[in-house]
C-alpha positions in Angstrom: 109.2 104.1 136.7 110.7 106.7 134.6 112.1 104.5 130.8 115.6 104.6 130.2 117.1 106.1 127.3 120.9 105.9 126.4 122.1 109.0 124.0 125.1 109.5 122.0 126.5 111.0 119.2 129.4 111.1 116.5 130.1 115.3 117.1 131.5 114.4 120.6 130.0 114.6 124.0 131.2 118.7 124.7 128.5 119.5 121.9 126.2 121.9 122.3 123.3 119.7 120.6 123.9 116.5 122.4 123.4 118.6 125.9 120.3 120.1 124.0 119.0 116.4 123.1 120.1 115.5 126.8 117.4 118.5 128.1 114.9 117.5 125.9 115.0 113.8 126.9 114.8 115.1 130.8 111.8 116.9 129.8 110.0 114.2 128.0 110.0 112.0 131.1 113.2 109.8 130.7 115.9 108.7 133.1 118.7 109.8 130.7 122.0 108.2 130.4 125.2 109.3 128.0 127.7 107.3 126.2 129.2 109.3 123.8 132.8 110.3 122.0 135.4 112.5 123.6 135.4 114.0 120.1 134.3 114.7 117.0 134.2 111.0 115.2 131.8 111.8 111.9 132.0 110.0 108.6 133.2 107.2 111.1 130.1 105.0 110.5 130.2 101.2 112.0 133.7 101.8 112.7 134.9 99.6 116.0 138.5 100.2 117.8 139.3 96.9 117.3 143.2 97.6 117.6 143.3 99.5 120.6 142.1 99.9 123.9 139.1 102.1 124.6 139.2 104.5 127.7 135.7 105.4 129.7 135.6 108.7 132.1 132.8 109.8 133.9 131.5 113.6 132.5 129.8 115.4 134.8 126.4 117.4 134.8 125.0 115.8 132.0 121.8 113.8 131.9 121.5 111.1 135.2 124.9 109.4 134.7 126.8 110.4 131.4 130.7 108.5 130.1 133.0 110.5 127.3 134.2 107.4 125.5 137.3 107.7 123.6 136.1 105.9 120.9 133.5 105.6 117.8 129.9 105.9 118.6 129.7 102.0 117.8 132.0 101.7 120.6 130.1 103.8 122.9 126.8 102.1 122.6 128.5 98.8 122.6 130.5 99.6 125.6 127.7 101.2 127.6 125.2 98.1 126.8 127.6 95.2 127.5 129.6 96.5 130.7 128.2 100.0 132.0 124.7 99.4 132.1 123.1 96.8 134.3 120.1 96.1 132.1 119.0 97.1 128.7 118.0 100.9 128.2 114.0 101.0 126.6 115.6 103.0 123.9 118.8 104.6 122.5 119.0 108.1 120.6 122.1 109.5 118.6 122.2 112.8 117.4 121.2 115.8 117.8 124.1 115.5 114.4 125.1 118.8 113.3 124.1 119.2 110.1 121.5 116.5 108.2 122.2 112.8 107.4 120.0 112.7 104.5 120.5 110.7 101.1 121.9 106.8 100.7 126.2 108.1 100.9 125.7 110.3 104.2 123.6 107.9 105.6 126.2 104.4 105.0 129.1 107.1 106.7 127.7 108.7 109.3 128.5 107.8 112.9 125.1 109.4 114.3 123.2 106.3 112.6 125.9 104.3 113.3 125.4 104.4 116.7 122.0 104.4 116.3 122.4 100.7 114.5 124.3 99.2 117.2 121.7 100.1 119.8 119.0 98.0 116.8 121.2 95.0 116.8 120.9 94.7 120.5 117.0 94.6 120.1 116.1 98.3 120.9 113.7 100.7 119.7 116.5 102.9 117.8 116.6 106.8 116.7 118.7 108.8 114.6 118.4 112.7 114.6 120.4 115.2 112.4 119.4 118.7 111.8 120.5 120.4 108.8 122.1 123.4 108.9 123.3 126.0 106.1 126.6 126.3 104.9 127.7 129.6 106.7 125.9 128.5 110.3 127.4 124.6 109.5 130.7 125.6 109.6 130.4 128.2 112.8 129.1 125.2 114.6 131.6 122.9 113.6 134.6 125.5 114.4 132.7 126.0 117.9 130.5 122.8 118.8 130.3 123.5 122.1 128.5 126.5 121.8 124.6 127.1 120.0 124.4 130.3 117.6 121.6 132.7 119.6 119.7 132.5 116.5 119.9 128.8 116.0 118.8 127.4 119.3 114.9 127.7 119.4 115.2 125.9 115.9 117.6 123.3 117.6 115.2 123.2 121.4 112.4 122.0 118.5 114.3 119.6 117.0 114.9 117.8 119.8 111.6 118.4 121.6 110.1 116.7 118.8 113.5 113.5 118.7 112.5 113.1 122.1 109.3 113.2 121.7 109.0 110.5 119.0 111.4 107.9 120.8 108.8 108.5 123.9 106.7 107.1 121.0 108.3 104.1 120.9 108.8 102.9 124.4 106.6 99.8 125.1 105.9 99.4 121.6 106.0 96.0 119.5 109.1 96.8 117.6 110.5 94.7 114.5 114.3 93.9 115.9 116.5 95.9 113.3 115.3 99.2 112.7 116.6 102.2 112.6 114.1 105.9 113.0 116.3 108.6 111.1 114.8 111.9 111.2 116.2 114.8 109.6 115.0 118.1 110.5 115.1 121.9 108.5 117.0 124.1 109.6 113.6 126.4 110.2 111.8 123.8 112.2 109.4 124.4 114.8 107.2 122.8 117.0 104.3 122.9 114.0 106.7 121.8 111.2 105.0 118.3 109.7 106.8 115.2 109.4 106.7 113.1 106.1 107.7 109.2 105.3 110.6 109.3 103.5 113.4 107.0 101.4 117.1 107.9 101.0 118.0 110.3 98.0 120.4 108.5 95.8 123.5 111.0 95.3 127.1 110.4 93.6 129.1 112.3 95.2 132.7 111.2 93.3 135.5 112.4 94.8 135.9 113.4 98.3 139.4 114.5 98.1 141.6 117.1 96.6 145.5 117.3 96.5 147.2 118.3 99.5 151.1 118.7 100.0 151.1 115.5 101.8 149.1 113.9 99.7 145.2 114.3 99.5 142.7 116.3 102.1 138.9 115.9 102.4 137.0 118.1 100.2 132.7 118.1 100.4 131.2 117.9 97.0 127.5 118.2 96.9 127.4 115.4 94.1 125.3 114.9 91.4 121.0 113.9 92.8 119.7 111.1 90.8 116.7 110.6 92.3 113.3 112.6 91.1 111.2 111.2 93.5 109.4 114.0 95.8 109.5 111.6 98.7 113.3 111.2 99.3 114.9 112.9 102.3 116.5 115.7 100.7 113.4 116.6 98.8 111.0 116.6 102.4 114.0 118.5 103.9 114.0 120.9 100.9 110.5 121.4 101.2 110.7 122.3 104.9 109.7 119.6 106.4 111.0 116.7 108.8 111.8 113.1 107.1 111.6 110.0 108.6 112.9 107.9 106.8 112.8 103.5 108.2 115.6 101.3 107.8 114.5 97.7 108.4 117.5 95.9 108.5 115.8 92.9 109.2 114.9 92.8 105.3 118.1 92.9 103.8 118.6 89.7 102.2 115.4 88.7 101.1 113.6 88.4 98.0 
């Protein structure tokens, strides 16, 4: 029997790197089901719709069975494992995230791990995958997620060769109950690019926002990099390499 593997996201299930991550789960031998956003919910992290009801709608042509969820990835993983599913998945996968989710900030606000969190605190082997991008190609994909640059897409058919790939890894495994896999790949990755252990880059970012005539807007700052250690996540990715970086949650809270 084929394992089970439940994917979402946080850049919406019409991505073109979710359907890519989709593929390369088919390929690696699982029976792939989808829960993910009807949109774009980044920066969202552990976010829950606690004040409103949550709509489910079958999307076609996409993995074995696949739901757009209009909601936050939480809510999708949550929502698939507690009503659409009738028994646990052997793993769940969020990403492919457009663009990386490397150092300690990105990491507590991003939705891709988010959803990769909830799947942990239900017991299952849990990935995150985020694939960095540069600036100019970042924000082409973002304007247009539905659709992969010609260029970009055997860099993005490795990344998630090799997310799939390592989840396969996992299935069957002896796992400790809360943690969370998050592997950031280069934007140059290929199927030979080396992955490293990694820890999260410690960045202060200060402040996100910039006056706007209503008020303030969201503006990216790439914040000041405190850490000097060579084996952070932004220093592997920088180097051209994947990070993996291991977040036993089971740990917090004891000395």
């Amino acid at each position: 029997m084929k394992p089970t593997v439940l994917v979402t996201n946080d850049d919406g299930i019409g991505a073109a790197f979710i359907h890519a991550l989709v593929d390369a789960c088919i390929h690696e031998g699982f029976h792939v089901i989808v829960a993910a956003p009807s949109g774009e919910r980044s920066w969202i992290g552990r976010a829950f719709s606690r004040h409103r009801e949550v709509t489910v709608t079958s999307f076609p042509n996409l993995g074995n069975q696949a739901w757009s969820i209009d909601g936050t990835p939480s809510d999708c993983v949550n929502i698939a494992l507690g009503n659409l599913l009738p028994t646990k998945p052997d793993a769940v996968l969020s990403g492919m995230n457009i663009g990386f989710n490397a150092t300690m900030p990105l990491l507590l606000s991003s939705g891709t791990v988010a959803g990769a969190t909830e799947g942990c605190a239900w017991g299952i082997p849990a990935v995150a995958c985020s694939l960095d991008l540069q600036q100019k190609l970042f924000e082409q994909v973002h304007r247009n997620s539905a659709v992969c640059p010609t260029a970009l897409r055997p860099h993005l058919e490795a990344a998630c060769a090799h997310a799939a790939q390592f989840t396969r890894g996992l299935v069957g495994k002896a796992q400790p109950a809360m943690q969370v896999h998050s592997l950031n790949y280069p934007s140059t990755v290929t199927k030979d690019t080396a992955m490293e252990q990694s820890w999260p880059a410690l960045v202060r970012h200060g402040s996100l926002f910039k006056p706007s005539a209503l008020g303030y807007q969201f503006a990216w700052s790439d914040g000041q990099n405190l850490s000097s250690d060579k084996q952070t996540d932004l220093a592997v990715l920088e180097r051209g390499l994947i990070s993996h970086t291991v977040f036993d949650l089971g740990q917090l809270g004891r000395f």
